[in-house]
C-alpha positions in Angstrom: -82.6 -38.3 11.0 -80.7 -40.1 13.9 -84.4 -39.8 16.1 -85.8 -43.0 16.8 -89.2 -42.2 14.8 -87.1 -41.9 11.5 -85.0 -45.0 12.0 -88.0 -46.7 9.7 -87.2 -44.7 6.7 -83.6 -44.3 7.8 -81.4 -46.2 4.7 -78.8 -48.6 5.7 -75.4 -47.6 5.7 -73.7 -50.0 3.7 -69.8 -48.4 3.1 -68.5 -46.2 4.0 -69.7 -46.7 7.5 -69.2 -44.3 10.3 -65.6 -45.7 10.9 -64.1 -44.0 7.9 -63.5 -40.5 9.5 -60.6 -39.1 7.2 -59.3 -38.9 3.9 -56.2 -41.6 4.6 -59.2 -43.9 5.3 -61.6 -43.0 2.8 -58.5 -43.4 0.4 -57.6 -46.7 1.8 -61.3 -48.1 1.2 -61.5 -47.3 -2.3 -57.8 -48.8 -2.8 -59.4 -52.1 -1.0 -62.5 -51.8 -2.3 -61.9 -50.8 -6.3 -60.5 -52.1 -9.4 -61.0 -52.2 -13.2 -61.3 -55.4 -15.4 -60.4 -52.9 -18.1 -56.6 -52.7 -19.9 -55.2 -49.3 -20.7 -55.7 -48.3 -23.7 -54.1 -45.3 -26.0 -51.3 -44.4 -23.3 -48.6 -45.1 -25.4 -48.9 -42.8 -28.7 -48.8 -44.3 -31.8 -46.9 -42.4 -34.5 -44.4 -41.3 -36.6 -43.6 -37.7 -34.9 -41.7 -36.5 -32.0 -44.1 -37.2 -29.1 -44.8 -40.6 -30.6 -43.7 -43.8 -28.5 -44.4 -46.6 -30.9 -44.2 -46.3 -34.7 -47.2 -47.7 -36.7 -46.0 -51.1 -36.3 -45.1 -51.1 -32.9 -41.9 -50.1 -32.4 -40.2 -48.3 -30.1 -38.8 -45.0 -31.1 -36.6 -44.7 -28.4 -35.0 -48.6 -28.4 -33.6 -50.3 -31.4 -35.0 -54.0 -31.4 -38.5 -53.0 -28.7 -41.9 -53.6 -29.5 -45.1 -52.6 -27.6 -47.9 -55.4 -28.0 -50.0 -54.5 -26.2 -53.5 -52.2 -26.2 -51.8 -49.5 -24.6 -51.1 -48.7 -27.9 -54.1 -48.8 -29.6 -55.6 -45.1 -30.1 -59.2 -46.4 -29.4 -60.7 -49.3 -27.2 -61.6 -52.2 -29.0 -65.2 -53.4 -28.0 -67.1 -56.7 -29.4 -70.8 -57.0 -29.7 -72.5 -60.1 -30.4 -75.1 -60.3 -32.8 -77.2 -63.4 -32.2 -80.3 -63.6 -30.2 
């Protein structure tokens, strides 16, 4: 494919380019070139056992007087739809 009579049909390379010639580098791109608009969700477990973090209303097991608010504690991410047209 580097021949001069494929160059026609030959996609462009967009990223990553021919520079990125390790892992460190590839890593590095995707650290620049990456993110999420997304919150964690469901990291901290909600519960009243022994692995729990949080009780059902958001209290920490472990700290007298802590509360998580915050949808890391939420078992499930919460989604909206809109119904109008």
């Amino acid at each position: 494919m580097g021949r001069s009579a494929w160059q026609r049909y030959r996609p462009q390379v967009l990223t990553p380019g021919p520079e990125i010639t390790s892992d460190a580098g590839t890593e590095a791109l995707v650290r620049r070139a990456t993110g999420t608009p997304y919150h964690p969700s469901g990291t901290c477990r909600m519960g009243v056992d022994a692995e729990a973090v949080v009780d059902g209303e958001g209290r920490v097991n472990a700290v007298r007087d802590l509360r998580v608010v915050a949808a890391s504690i939420t078992p499930k991410v919460i989604t909206a739809t809109s119904t109008r047209r």
